[in-house]
N, C-alpha and C positions, 0 to 999 in steps of 0.2 A: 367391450373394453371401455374403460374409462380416458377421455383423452381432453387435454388443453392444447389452445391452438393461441399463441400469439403474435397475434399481429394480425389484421383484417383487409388485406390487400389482396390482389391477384391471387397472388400464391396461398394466403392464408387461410380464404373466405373461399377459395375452390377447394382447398385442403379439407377445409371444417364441412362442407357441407358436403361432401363427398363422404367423407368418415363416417357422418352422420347418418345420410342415405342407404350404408353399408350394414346399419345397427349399431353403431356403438354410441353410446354417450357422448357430447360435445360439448365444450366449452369453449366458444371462440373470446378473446381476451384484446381488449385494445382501450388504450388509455384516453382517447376522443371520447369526452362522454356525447357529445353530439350525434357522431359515428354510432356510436352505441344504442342510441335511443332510435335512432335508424333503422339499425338493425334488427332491431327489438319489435319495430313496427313492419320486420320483411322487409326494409327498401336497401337495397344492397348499394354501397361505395360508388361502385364501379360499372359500367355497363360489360355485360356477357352474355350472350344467346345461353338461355336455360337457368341460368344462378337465382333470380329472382323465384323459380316457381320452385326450386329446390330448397330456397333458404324458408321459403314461407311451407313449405311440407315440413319439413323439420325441425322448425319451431312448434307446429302446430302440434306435428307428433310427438310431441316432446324430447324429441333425441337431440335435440341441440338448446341450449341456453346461452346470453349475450353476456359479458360479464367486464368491469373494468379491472376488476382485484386478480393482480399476478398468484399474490399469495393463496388466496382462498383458490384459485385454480388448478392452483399444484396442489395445492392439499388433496383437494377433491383427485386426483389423477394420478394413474399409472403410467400413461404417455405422456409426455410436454413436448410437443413440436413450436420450436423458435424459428419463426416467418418474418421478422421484421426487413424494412431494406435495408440494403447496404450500396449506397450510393458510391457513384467512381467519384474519389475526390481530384484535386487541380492535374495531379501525374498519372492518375488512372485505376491507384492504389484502391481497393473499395474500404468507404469506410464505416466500422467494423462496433463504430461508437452503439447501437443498436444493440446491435450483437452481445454487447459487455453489458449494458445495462439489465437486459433482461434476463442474463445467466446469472448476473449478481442477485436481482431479486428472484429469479430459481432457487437460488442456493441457500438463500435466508429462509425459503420456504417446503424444503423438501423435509418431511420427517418421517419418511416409509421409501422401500425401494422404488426407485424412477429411474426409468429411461428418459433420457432428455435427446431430443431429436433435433440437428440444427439441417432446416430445413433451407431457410435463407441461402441465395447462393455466396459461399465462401472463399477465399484463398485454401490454400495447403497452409496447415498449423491451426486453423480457425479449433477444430475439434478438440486440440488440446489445450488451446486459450480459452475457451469452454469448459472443460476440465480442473483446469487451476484456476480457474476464479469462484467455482463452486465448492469446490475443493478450500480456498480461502475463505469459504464464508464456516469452515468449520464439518462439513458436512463431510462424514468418512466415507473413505473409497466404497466401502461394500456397498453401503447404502445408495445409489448413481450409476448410471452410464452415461456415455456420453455416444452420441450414434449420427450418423452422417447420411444425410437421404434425400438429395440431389432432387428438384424438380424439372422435368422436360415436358412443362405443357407449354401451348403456344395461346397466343392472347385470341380470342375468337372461336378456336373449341378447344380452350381449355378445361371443359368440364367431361369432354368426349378422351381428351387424352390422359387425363385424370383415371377415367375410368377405363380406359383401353391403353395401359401402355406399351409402348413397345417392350419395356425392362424397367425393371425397377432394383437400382442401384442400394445398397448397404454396406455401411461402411463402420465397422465395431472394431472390439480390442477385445471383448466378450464374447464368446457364443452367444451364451441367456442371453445376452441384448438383442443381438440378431435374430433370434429366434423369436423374440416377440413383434420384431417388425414383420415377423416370414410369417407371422398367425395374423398380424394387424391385419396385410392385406394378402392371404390365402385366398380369396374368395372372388379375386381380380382374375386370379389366374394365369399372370403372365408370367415371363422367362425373370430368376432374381439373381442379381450378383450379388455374390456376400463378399466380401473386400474388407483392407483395413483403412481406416482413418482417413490416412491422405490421398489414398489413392481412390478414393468416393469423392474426395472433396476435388481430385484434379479431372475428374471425367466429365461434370461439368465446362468444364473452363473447356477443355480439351474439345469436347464434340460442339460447344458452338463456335471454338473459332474454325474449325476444322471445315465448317457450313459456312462460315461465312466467308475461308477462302473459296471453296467452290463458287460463290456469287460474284465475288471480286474477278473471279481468275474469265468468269464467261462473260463480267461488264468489260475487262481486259478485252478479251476476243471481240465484242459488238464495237467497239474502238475501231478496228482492222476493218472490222464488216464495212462499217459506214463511209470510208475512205477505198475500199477495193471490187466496191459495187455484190460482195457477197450479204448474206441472210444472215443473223446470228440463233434466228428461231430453227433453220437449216441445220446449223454447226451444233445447234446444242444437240440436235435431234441424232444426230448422226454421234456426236459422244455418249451421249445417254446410252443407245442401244447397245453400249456394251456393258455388258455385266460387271466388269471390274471398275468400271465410272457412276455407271446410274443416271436417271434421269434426276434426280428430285435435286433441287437449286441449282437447277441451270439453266433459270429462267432470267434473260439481260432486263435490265431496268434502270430504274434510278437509286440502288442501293441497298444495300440493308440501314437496319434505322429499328425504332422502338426501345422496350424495358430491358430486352436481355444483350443479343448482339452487341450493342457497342460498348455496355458495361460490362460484358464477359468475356470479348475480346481484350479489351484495356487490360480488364483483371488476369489475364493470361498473361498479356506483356510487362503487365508490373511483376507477374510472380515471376516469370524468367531473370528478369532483372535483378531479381530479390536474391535467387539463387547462380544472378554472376554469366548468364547466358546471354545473348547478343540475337535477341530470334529475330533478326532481317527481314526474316520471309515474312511475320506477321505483323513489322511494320507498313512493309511492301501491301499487304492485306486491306491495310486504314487506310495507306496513302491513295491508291485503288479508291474505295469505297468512297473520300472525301472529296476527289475530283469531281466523280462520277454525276451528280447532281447540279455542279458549276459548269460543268461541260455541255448539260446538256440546255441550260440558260443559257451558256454562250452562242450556241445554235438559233434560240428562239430571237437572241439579241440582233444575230448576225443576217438573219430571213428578216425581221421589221426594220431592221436600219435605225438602230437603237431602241432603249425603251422608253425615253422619257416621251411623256404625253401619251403614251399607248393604255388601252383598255386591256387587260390579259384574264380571261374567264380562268377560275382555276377550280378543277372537278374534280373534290376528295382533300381532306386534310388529314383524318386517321393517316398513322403509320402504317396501317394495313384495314382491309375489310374487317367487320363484325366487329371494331371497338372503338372504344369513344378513345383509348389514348394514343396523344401528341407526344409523347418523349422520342427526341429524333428524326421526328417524321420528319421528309423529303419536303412537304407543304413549306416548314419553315424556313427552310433555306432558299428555296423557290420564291416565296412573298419577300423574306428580307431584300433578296437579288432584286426585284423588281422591282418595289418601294425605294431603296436608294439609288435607283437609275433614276426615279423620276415617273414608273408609271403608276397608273392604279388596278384595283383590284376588282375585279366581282365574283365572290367566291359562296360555293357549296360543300356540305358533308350530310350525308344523312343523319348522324350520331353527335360528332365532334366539333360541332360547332361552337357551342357554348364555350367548351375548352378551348376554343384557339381565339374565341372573342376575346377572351381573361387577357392572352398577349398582344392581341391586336384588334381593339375595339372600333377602330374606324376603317374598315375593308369594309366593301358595301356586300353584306353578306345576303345570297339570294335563300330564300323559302322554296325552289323547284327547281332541279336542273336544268329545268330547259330555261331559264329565267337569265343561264349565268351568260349564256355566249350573247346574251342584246348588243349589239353594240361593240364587240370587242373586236379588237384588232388580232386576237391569236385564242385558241380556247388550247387549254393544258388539263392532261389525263394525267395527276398524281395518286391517286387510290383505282383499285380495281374493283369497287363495290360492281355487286350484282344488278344494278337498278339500272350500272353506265351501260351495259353490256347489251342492252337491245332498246336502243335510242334510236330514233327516228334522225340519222344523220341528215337525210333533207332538209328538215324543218329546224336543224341546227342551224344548218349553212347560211341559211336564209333571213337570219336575225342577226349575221356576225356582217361585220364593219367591213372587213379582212376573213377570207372566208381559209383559215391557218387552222390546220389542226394538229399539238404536237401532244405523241402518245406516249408519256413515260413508262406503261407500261405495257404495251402491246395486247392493249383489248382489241384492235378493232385490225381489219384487212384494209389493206391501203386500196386494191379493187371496190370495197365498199365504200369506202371514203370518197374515192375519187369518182362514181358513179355520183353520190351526194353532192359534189361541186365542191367537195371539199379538200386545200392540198396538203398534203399527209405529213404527216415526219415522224420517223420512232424512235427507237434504240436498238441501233445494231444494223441498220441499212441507210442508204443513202437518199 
């Protein structure tokens, strides 16, 4: 199948080379000609476990081409998937400017049957404001679909869930539409719902905040734990094993954070809004979430007897393992807190460093984890990469000022910590 893919981001750039990888024809489409010539040469945007040795097979093999021309893309194409972002604007609303631009030059450039696919995540109505603007470029009904096809991968193996998903959402006003999405990806093989319009565009919104109240509701419960000498890794373990709860995000921390959670949260509260509802519960959700990370700085403030003049190591700035991005991440909140107390920083990430340099260029940024606790007054676990997880806590302890160790996210056994010389603190215990 012939397909255009615009926009070369997360979403886009795992779309296109997936597609590609599958057999079909690709054209990924982005208006950076910088971007482009990047891509051109195999260097992918974005860092992802696997994208890089995908994007450069499909180039090679010719199933994919790099292209800036909307028009010449749709021409060439039966599929047009629109990947662009849609950013939460100041109330939470996402905004949708993206979105319009690139349906408007669809629209000037269809002149054979298209399915147009908004892949991008959207509000409820996104599909038919899609619709009526191509539709306004002159382009008769017959000729178009407009098709709604939700992405749920996660940043880190987004290429795994790309290709393994759990479902894969559809959302038409057509059969034939549907139908060419149900052949696109036949070959995946997993469970598909075919649905209409809004109700593909509200499953997104729906299942992340749905996640992201579970995270809230069990950083809620590690709150209790910390103050009544219980376990939160205990409580979650014992909700988990029942089948009507599950185990998965009910793991306490310092938050959700990253691309999608807080802009698909918001985006749920703005549509409620939009539609005159009062959803409480998924205020209560952010409010949760936004303490969560202050709270546990007040801990850190409250064990060194303020911060100003303290050293504080900080391990991990990623918003999670396996990516280089900062949107959201815990890090930032975490170094603002402590920079306007007055302390300083020695920080590591094995990926995302560069990116967090771009906002904060004078952190003395260490080259080796073990480099970060010299000297410090308290060492902080903000990312859970794989590298923290069998660290010679000894040889930690013994280079720190202040031998403090607080674990936002419960890598480590506080029995192995405290064998180390090290005195512990996490989320969810005391």
């Amino acid at each position: 199948m012939k397909i255009a893919v615009i926009g070369t981001g997360y979403v886009g750039l795992v779309t296109g080379v997936v597609l590609a990888e599958l057999g079909n024809d690709v054209i990924c489409v982005d208006k950076d000609p910088v971007k482009v010539e990047k891509l051109r040469k195999g260097i992918p945007p974005i860092y992802e476990p696997g994208i890089e040795e995908m994007l450069r097979k499909a180039l090679n093999e010719g199933f994919m081409t790099i292209s800036t021309s909307i028009a010449e893309s749709v021409a060439a194409s039966e599929v047009v998937f629109i990947a662009v972002g849609t950013p939460p604007s100041e109330d939470g609303t996402p905004d949708l400017t993206a979105v319009r631009i690139v349906a408007t030059e669809i629209g000037k450039a269809i002149n054979k049957p298209t399915v147009v696919v908004n892949k991008s995540t959207v509000p409820v109505g996104s599909g038919t404001m899609v619709e009526e603007i191509i539709a306004a470029q002159g382009v008769p009904a017959e000729l178009f679909d407009v098709v709604s096809n939700p992405e749920f991968l996660r940043e880190g193996s987004a290429i795994h869930d790309t290709l393994h998903p759990d479902r894969i959402v559809i959302g038409a006003k057509r059969r034939d539409a549907a139908m060419k999405l149900v052949e696109l990806y036949a070959n995946l093989e997993s469970p598909m719902i075919i649905t209409d319009l809004n109700s593909a565009e509200l499953i997104k919104y729906a299942s992340n905040s749905f996640l992201a109240l579970k995270i809230s509701f069990i950083n809620a419960i590690s709150r209790i734990c910390e103050v009544s000498n219980a376990n939160v890794s205990d409580v979650a373990k014992g909700m988990g094993t029942d089948k009507r709860i599950g185990p998965q995000f009910l793991q306490a921390g310092l938050g959700w954070g990253g691309s999608c959670f807080p802009k698909d949260v918001l985006g749920m509260h703005s549509t409620a809004k939009r539609y005159d509802y009062d959803f409480a519960l998924l205020q209560e959700v952010i409010n949760i979430n936004d303490d969560q990370t202050l709270h546990f700085v007040r801990r850190i403030e409250k064990r060194l007897g303020g911060l100003e003049g303290k050293r504080i190591g900080i391990m991990g700035l990623a918003f999670k393992p396996n990516t280089d991005d900062i949107r959201d991440a815990k890090s930032l909140i975490i170094v603002d807190a402590i920079l306007k107390a007055g302390g300083k920083i020695n920080a590591y990430d094995p990926i995302a460093t560069e990116n967090f340099r771009e906002l904060y260029p004078d952190l003395d940024y260490k080259k080796s984890v073990y480099e970060v606790p010299v000297d410090a007054d308290a060492l902080v676990v903000v990312t859970e990469w794989n590298e923290f997880k069998q660290l010679d806590l000894a040889r930690i302890a013994e280079s720190m000022k202040q031998k403090v160790l607080f674990d936002g996210r419960r890598v480590y056994k506080k029995e192995a910590a405290e064998r180390a010389g090290l005195e512990y603190f996490t989320i969810g215990s005391n």
